[in-house]
ZANU-764383 format. One record per residue (C-alpha): residue in three letters; x, z, y. Coordinates in Angstrom, 3 decimals. Each point is the difference from the previous one (the first is absolute). Layout:
% ZANU-764383
PT/r/px/pz/py
PT/ALA/X/Z/Y
...
//
This chain:
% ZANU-764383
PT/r/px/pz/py
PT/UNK/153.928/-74.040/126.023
PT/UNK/-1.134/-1.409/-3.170
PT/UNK/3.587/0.345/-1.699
PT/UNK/0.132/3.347/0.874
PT/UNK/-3.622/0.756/-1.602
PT/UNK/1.020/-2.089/-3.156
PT/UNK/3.323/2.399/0.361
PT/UNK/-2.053/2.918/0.124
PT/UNK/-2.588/-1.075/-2.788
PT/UNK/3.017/-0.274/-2.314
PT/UNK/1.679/3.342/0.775
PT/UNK/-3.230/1.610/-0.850
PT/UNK/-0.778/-1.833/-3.299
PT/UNK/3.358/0.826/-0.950
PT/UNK/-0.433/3.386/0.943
PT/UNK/-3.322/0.586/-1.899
PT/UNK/1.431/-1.811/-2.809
PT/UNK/2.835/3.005/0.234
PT/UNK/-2.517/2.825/0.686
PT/UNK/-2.064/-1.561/-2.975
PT/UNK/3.146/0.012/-2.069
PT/UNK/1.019/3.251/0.917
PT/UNK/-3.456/1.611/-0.921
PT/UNK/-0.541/-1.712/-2.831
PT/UNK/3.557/1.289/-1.064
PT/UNK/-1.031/3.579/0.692
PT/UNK/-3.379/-0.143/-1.870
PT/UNK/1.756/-1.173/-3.490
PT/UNK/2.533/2.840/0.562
PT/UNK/-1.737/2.618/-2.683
PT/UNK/-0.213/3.641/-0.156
PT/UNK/2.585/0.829/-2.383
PT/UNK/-1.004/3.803/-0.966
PT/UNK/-3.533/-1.485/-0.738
PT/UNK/1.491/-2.869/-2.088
PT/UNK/-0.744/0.674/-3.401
PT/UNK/3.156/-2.443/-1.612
PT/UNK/2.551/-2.416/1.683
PT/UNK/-1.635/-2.072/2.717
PT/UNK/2.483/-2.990/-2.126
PT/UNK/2.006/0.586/-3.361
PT/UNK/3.774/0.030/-0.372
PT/UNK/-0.603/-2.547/-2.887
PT/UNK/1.758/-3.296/-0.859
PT/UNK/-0.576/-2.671/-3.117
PT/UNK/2.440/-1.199/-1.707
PT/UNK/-0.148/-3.688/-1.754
PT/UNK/1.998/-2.384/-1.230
PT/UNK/2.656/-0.721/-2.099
PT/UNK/-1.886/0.013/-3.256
PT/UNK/-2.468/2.876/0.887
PT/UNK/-3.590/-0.712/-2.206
PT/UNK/-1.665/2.615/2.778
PT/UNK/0.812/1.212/2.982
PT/UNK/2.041/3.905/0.513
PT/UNK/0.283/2.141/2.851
PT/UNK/2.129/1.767/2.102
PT/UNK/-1.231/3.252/1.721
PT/UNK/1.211/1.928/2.983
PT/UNK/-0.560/3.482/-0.639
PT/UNK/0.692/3.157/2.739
PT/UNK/0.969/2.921/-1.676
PT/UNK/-2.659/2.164/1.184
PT/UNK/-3.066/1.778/-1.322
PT/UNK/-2.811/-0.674/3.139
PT/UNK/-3.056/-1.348/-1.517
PT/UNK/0.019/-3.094/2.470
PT/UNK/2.781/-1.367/-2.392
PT/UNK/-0.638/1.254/-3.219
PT/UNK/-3.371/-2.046/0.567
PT/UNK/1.210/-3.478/-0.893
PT/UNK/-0.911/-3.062/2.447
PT/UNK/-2.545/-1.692/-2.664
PT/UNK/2.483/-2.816/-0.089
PT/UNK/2.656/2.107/-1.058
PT/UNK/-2.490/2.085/-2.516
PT/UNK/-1.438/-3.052/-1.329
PT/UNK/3.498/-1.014/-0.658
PT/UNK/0.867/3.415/-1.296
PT/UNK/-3.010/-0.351/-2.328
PT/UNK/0.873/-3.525/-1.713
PT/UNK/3.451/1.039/-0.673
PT/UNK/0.934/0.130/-3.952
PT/UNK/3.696/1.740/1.340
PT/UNK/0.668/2.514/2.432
PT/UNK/3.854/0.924/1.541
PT/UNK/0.495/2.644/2.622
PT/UNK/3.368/0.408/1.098
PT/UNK/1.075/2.970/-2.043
PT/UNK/-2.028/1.343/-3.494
PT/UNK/-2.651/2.690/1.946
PT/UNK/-0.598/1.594/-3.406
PT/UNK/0.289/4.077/0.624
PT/UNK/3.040/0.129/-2.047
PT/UNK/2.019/-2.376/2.099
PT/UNK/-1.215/1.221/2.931
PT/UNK/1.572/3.440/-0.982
PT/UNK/2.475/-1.179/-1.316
PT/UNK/1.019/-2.199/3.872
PT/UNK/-0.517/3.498/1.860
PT/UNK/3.200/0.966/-2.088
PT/UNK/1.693/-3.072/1.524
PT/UNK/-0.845/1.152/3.233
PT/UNK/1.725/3.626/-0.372
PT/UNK/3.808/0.774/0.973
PT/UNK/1.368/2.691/-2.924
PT/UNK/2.730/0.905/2.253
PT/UNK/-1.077/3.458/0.361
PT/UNK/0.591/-0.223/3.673
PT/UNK/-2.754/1.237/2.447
PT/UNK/-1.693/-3.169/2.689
PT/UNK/1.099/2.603/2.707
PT/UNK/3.026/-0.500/-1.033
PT/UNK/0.199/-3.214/0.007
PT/UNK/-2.013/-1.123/3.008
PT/UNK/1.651/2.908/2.166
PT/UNK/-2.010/2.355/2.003
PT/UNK/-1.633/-2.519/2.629
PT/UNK/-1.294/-2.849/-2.116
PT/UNK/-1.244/2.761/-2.575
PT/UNK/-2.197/1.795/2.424
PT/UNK/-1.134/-3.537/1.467
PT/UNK/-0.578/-1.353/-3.076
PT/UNK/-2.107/3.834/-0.893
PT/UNK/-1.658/-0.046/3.522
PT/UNK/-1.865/-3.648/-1.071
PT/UNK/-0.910/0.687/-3.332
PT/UNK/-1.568/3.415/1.440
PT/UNK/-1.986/-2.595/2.990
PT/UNK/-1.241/-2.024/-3.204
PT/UNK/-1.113/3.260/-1.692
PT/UNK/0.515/4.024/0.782
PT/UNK/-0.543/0.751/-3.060
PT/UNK/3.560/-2.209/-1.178
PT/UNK/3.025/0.675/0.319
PT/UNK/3.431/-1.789/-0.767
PT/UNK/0.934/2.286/-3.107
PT/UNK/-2.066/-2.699/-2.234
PT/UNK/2.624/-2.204/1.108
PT/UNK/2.903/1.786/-0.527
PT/UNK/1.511/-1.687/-3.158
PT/UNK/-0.854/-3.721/0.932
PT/UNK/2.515/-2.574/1.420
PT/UNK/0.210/-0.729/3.358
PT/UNK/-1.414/-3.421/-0.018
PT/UNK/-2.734/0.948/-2.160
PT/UNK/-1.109/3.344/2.484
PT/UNK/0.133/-3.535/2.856
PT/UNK/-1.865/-1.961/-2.363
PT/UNK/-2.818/2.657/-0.943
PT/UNK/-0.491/1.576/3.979
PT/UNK/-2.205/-2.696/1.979
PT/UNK/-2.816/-0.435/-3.127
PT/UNK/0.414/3.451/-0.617
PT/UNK/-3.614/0.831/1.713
PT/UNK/-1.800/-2.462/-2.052
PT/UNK/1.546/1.337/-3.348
PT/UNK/-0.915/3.465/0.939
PT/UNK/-3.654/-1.089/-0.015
PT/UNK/-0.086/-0.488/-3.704
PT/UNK/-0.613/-3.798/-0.447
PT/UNK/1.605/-2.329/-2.349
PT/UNK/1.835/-2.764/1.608
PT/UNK/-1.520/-3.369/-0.245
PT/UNK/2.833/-1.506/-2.779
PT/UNK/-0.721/3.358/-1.865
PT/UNK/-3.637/-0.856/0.419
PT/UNK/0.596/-3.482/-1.116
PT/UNK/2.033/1.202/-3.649
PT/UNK/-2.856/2.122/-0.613
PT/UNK/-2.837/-2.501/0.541
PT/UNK/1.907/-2.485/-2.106
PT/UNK/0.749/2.363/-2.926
PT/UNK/-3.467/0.799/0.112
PT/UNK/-1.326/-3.520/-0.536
PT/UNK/2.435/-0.736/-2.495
PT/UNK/2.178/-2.181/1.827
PT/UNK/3.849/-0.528/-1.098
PT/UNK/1.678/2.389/2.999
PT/UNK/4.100/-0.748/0.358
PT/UNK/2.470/0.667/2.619
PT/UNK/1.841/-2.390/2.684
PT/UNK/2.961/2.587/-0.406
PT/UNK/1.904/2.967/-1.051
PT/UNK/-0.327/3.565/1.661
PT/UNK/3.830/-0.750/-0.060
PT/UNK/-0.598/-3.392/1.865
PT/UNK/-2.689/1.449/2.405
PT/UNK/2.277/2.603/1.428
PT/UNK/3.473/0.293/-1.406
PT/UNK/0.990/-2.140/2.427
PT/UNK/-0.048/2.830/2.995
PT/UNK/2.055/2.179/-2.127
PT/UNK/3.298/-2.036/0.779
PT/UNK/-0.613/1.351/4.029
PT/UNK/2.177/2.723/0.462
PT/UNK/-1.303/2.954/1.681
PT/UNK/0.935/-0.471/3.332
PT/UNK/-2.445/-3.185/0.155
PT/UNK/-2.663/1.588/-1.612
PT/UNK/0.276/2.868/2.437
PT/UNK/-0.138/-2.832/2.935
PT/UNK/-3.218/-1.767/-1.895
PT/UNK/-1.692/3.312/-0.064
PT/UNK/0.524/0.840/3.548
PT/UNK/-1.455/-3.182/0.942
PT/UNK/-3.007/0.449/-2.141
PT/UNK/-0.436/3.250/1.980
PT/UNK/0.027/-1.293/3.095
PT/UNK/-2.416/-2.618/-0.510
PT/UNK/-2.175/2.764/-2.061
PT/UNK/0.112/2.271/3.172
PT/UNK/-0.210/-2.259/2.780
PT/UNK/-3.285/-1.573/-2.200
PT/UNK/-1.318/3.312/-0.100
PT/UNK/0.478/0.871/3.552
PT/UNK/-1.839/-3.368/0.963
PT/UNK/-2.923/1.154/-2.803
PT/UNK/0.117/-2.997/-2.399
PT/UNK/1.591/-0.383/-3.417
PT/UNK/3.699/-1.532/0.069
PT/UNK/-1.439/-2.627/-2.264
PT/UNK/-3.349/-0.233/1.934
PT/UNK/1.081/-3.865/1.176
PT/UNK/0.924/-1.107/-3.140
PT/UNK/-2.767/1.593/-1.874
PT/UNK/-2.273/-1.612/2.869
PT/UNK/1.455/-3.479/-1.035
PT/UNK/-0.943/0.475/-3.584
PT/UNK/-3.411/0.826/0.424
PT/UNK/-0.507/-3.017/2.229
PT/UNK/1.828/-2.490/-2.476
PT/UNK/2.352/-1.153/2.821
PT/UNK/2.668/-1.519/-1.924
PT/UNK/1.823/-0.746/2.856
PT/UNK/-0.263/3.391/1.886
PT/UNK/0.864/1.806/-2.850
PT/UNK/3.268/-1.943/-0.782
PT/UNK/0.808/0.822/3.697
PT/UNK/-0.664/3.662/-0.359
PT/UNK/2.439/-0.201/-3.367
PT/UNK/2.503/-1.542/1.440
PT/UNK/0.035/2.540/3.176
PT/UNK/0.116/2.976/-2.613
PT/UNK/3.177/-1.802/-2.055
PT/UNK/1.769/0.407/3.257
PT/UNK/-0.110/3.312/0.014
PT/UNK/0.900/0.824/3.323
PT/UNK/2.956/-0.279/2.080
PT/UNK/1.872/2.991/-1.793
PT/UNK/0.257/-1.521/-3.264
PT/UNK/3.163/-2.537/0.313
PT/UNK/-0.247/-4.086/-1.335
PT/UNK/1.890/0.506/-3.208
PT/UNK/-2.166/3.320/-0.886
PT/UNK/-2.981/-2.083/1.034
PT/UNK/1.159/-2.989/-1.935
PT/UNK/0.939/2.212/-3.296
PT/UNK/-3.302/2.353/-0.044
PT/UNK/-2.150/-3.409/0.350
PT/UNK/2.180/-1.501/-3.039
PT/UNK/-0.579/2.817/-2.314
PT/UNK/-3.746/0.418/1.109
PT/UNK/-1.597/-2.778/0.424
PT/UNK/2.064/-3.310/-0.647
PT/UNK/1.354/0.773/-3.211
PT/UNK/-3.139/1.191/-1.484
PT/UNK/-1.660/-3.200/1.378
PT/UNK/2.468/-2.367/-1.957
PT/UNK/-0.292/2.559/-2.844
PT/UNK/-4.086/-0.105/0.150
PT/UNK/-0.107/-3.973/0.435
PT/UNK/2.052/-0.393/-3.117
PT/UNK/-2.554/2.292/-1.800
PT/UNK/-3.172/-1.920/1.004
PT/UNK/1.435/-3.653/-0.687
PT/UNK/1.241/1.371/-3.050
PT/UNK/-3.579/1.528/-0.962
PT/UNK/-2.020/-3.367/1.712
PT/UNK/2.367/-2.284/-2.265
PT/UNK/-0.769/1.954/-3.043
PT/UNK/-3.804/0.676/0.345
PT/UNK/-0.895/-3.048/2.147
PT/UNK/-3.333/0.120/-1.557
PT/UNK/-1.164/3.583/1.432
PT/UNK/-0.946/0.899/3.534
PT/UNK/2.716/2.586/0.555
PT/UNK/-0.677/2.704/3.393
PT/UNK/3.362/0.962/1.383
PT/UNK/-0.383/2.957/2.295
PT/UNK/3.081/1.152/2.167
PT/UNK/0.399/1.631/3.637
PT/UNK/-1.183/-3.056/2.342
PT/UNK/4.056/0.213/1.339
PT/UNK/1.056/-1.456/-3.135
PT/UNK/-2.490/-3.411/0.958
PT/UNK/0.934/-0.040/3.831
PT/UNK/2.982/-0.454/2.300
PT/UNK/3.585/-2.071/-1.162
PT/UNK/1.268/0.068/-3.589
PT/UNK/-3.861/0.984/-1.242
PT/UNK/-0.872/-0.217/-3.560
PT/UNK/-2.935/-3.286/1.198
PT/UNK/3.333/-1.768/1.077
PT/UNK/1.806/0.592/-3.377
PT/UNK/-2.814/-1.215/-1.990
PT/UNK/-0.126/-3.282/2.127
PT/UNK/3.607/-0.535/-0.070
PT/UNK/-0.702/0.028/-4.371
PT/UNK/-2.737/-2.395/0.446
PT/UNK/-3.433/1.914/0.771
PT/UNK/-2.804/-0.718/2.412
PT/UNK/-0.767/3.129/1.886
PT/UNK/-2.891/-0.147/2.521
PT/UNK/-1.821/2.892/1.523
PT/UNK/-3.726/0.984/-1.137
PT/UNK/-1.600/0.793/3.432
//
C-alpha cells in the first residue's frame, strides 16, 4: 500500500510540475497584434579577429507593419551606435527606380500570353481577393518570377508603408551615417533571369496555390513566418524558411536546387565577402549590417561564412 501511495505521490508531482510548465508556457506566450516591436531581435555581434568594437548583424522582414519597423531596443540601441550602415541593395529613390526596370520583360508580349488562359485568370482572380479595386494589367510587362515574387506581400505594399530595410536607409541617411550596399541590383536578382519560362510559369503557379489556399483558410501565406519574427524565434523561423525553399512538391530537385543557388546562397557568399571585407578595413567602427533574416539562418548562411574567415558571431537576445 505504501509503494503504491509513494507511486501515486510521484505521478502527481510530476504531473503538476507538467500542468505548471504548461501554464506557465501559455502565460509568456504574448499578444502579438498588441506587441508594439519584436518580443526578441533578429540581431547578432560580431567580434574578433582584430575588431576594436563590436558590429552587428540584423535580420530584417521585408515588410512595412509597425510591429517591425519598431526596433527591439537591442536592435535600436545597436542601430543607434552604429558609425556605418549596409542594407542589402542602395534604397536611395533612384536605385530603387532604377531595380523596377530590372524587374520588367521588354518583350512586347502580353502575361496572358505567356501564362495561358488558366494560370492568367488564377493568377487575376487572387490579386482581385487581395484588392477589387486591382487588377493584373499592372502586371502585364513584368517577368514571371518577379509577378511570383511580388503576389504574397502584395497586400501589405498596397497599404502604403515603407518596408523596414527602406525604413532603415532612410533613418541612417538621416543621422548622417555612411549607408552602402551588401550587393548589386544585378546580384540581388539577376540570378532568376537564367530560369527559362517554363519554370517560372511552375514557380508562379505554386505561389498561387499557396496564396489561395492561405486565403481560403483567412491568414496571410506568410502569417507563420511573420509570426516567428515578431517572437524572435530563431529557430522557428529557420524552420519556416527552410519549408518555403522547398517550394512544394511541383517544383523538381534540380529547379529547387538552382532557384536556391541564385537566390539565396550565392548572395550569402557574395554578402559575407562584403562585410569581412568592410570589418577588416574599418575594424575601429561599429558597423549595422541589415539583410532579410534568411540570409543569417538555415545552411550556407552568411553567420557561417563569417566564422569560417575567423569571426565570433553570437546572438544578442
Amino acid at each position: 500500500m505504501m509503494k503504491h501511495r509513494k507511486k501515486l505521490s510521484l505521478i502527481l508531482t510530476v504531473g503538476v510540475m507538467w500542468l505548471g510548465g504548461v501554464m506557465a508556457s501559455l502565460a509568456e506566450q504574448p499578444d502579438l497584434e498588441k506587441i508594439k516591436h519584436p518580443v526578441k531581435p533578429m540581431l547578432w555581434k560580431i567580434e574578433g579577429k582584430g575588431l576594436k568594437t563590436p558590429s552587428y548583424l540584423f535580420g530584417t522582414i521585408h515588410l512595412s507593419d509597425s510591429r517591425v519597423t519598431s526596433l527591439h531596443p537591442l536592435a535600436e540601441k545597436a542601430f543607434q551606435k552604429s558609425d556605418r550602415f549596409y542594407a542589402e541593395v542602395d534604397m536611395s529613390p533612384a536605385n530603387m527606380v532604377g531595380m523596377v526596370k530590372m524587374l520588367m520583360r521588354g518583350d512586347g508580349r502580353s502575361l496572358k500570353d505567356i501564362l495561358g488562359e488558366d494560370l492568367y485568370r488564377r493568377l487575376e482572380v487572387e490579386i482581385k481577393a487581395i484588392s477589387p479595386l486591382l487588377d493584373v494589367k499592372p502586371f502585364d510587362a513584368f517577368k514571371v518570377w518577379a509577378v511570383a515574387v511580388m503576389l504574397p506581400q502584395l497586400g501589405d505594399q498596397l497599404k502604403g508603408g515603407k518596408a523596414l530595410d527602406v525604413q532603415l536607409w532612410e533613418r541612417a541617411k538621416a543621422k548622417g551615417k555612411g549607408c552602402f550596399a551588401l550587393e548589386t541590383p544585378q546580384q540581388q536578382i539577376g540570378g532568376m533571369d537564367g530560369l527559362t519560362v517554363q519554370e517560372q510559369k511552375t514557380i508562379l503557379k505554386v505561389t498561387i496555390d499557396e496564396v489561395a489556399k492561405a486565403r481560403k483558410e483567412n491568414r496571410r501565406s506568410y502569417e507563420e513566418l511573420f509570426n516567428a519574427y515578431l517572437v524572435g524565434d530563431i529557430e522557428q523561423l529557420a524552420a519556416k524558411l527552410k519549408e518555403g525553399m522547398l517550394m512544394g512538391d511541383e517544383i523538381d530537385d534540380d529547379l529547387r536546387a538552382r532557384v536556391n543557388e541564385a537566390f539565396l546562397f550565392k548572395r550569402n557568399r557574395g554578402m559575407a565577402k562584403v562585410i569581412a571585407a568592410s570589418l577588416e578595413k574599418h575594424p575601429e567602427k561599429v558597423q549595422f549590417f541589415a539583410a532579410g533574416s534568411a540570409h543569417y539562418l538555415g545552411e550556407k548562411n552568411v553567420r557561417h561564412y563569417l566564422k569560417q574567415a575567423g569571426y565570433r558571431i553570437e546572438p544578442v537576445q
